[in-house]
C-alpha positions as CSV (number, residue, x, y, z in Angstrom):
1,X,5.4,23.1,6.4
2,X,4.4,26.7,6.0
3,X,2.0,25.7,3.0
4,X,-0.3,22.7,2.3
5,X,-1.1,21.9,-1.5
6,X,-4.7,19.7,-1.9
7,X,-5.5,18.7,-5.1
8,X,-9.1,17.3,-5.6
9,X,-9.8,14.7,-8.8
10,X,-13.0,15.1,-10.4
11,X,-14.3,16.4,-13.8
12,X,-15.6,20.0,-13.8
13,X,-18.7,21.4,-15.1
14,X,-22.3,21.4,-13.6
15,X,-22.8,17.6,-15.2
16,X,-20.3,15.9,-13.5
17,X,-20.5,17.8,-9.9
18,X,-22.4,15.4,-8.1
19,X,-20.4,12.0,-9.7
20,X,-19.0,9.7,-7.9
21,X,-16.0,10.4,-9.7
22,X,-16.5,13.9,-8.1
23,X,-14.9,13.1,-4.6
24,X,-11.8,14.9,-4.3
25,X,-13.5,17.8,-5.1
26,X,-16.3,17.8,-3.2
27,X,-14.4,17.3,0.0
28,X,-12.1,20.2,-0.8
29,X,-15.8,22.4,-1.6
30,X,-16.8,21.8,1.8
31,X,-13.3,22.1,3.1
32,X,-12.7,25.7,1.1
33,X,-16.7,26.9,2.9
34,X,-16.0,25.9,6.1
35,X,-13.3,28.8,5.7
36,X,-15.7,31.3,4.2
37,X,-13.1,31.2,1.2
38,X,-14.1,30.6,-2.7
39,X,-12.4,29.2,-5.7
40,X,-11.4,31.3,-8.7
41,X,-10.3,29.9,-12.0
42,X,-6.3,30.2,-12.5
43,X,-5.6,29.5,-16.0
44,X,-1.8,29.0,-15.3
45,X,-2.7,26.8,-12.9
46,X,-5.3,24.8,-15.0
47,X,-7.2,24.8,-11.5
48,X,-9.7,26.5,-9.5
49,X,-8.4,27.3,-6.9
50,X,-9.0,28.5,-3.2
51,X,-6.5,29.5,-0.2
52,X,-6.5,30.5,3.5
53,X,-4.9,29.8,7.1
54,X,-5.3,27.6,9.5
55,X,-3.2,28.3,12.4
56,X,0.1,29.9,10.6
57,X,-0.4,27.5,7.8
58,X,-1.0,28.6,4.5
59,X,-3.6,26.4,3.1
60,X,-3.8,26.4,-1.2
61,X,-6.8,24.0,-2.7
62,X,-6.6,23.2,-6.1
63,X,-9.7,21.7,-8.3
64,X,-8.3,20.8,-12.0
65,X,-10.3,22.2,-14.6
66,X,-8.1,19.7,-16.7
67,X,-11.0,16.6,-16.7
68,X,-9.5,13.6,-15.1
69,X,-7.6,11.7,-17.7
70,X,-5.7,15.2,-18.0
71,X,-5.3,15.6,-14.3
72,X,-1.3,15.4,-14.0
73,X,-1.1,18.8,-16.5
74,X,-2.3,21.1,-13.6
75,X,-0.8,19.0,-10.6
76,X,2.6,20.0,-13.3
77,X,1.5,23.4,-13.7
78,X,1.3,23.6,-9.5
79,X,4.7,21.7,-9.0
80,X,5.9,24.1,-11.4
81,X,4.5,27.9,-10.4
82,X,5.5,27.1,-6.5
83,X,8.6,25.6,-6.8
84,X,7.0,23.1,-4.3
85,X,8.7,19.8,-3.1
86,X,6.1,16.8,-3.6
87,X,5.5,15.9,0.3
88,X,3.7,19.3,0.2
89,X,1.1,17.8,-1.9
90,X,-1.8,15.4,-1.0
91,X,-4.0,14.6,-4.6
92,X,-7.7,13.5,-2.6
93,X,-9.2,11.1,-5.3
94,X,-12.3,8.2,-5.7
95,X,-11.4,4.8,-5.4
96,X,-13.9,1.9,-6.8
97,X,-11.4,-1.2,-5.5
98,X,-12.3,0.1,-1.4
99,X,-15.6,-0.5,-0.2
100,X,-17.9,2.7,0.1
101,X,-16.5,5.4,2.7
102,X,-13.2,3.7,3.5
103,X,-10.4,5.8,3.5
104,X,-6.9,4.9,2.4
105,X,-3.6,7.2,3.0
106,X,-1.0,6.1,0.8
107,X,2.7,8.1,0.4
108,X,3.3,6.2,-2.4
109,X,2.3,3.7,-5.3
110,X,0.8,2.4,-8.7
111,X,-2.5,4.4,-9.9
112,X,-4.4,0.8,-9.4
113,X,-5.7,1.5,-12.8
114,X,-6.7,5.3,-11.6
115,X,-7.2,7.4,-14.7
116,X,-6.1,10.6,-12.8
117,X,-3.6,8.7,-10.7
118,X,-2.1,7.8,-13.5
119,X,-1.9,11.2,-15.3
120,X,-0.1,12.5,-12.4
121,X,2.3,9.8,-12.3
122,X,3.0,10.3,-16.2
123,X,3.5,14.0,-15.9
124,X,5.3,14.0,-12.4
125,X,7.5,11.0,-13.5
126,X,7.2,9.5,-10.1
127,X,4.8,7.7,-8.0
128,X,6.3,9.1,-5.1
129,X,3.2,11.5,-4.0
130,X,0.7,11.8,-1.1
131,X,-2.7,10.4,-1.8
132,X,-6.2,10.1,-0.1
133,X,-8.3,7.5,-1.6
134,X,-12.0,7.4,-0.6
135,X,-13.6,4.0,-1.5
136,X,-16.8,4.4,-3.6
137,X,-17.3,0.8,-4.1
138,X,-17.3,-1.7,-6.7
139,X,-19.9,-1.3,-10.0
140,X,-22.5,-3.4,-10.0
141,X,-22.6,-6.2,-12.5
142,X,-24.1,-5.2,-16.0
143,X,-27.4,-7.1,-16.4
144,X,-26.8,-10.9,-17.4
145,X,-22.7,-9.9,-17.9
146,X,-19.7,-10.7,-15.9
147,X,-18.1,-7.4,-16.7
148,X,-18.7,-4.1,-14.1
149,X,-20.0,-1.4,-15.2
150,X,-17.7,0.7,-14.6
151,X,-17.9,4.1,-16.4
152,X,-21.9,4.8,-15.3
153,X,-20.5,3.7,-11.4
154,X,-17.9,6.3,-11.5
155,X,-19.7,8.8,-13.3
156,X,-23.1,8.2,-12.0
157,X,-24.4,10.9,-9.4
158,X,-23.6,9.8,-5.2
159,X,-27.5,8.4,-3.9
160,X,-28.9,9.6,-0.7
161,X,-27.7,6.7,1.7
162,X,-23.9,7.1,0.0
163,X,-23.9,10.9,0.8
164,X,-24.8,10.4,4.5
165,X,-22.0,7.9,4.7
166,X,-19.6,10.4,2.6
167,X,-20.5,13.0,5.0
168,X,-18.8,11.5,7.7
169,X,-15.8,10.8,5.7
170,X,-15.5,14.4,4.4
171,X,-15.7,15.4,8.0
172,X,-13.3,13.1,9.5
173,X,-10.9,13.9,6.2
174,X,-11.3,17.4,6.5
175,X,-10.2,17.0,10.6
176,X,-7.1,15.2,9.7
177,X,-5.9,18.1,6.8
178,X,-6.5,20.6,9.3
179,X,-4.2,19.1,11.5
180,X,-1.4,18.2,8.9
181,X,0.7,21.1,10.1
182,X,0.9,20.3,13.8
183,X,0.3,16.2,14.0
184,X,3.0,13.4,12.8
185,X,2.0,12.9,9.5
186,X,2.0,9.1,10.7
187,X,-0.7,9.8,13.1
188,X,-2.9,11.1,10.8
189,X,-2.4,8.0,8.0
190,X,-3.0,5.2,10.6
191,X,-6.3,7.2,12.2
192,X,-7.4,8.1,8.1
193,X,-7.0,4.7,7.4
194,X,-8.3,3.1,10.9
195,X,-11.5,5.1,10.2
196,X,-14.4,3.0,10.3
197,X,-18.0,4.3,9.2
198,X,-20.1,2.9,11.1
199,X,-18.6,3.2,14.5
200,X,-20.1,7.0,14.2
């Protein structure tokens, strides 16, 4: 591949940056400065976005400015203005069904009840697409209810404890991207999803 396409899920704007729901761009934040490079707003791209090399490799990082239920409208717009086949693509996004810091490597599949996933699959017509899911954990039980609170878990700001764990799983996320271009891609999926947080 002479170009890699990451696309982070999350919600822009200064409210939202530190959400749980906020994963798949923070990873590719800390991705983009570990390259000294910066993202700039593309309107026909309905993304932020951020590009440099690593090693011949053209790496382009995408953050939707498109809110999360809208998310498949840029990942169109991308498909679209690079004429790009989808293996080329990896969307990096939150998952609440996988316990905190697990990470989950999928080529294919359902949105399991995603909002962006499921945008993407709507506007791509296929579920056919690279994805990185990074387990935030299950919502606590609302007080006294057997529902989940699901909206304040996703949207509610990453603590102290879950950012030192997250850390590690940016870190060990961000190895495996840099070495998409010259690992088996099946390499990387079994070590992303072998990955165990507390054996660092």
């Amino acid at each position: 591949m002479n170009a890699i396409y990451l696309i982070g899920l999350g919600n822009p704007g200064k409210k939202y940056s530190e959400s749980r729901h906020n994963i798949g761009f923070l990873l590719l934040e800390n991705l983009s400065k570990k390259y000294n490079s910066y993202f700039l707003l593309k309107d026909k791209l309905k993304s932020s976005c951020s590009e440099f090399q690593i090693n011949d490799c053209t790496f382009r990082l995408f953050l939707p400015n498109t809110f999360m239920n809208n998310s498949g409208d840029a990942v169109r717009a991308i498909v679209d203005w690079y004429k790009i086949d989808l293996d080329q693509i990896f969307i990096i996004v939150d998952d609440k069904d996988l316990p905190l810091g697990k990470i989950r490597f999928r080529k294919k599949g359902s949105s399991g009840g995603h909002n962006g996933l499921k945008s993407i699959i709507e506007k791509l017509r296929t579920q056919n697409f690279n994805r990185i899911r990074i387990g935030i954990g299950s919502p606590p039980l609302l007080k006294g209810k057997k529902n989940l609170n699901i909206i304040s878990h996703v949207l509610g700001n990453i603590s102290l404890e879950e950012k030192e764990i997250l850390d590690k799983v940016y870190e060990r996320v961000i190895k495996s991207l840099e070495q998409l271009n010259t690992k088996k891609e099946e390499y990387i999926i079994s070590e992303l999803n072998s990955f165990d947080k507390d054996q660092i």
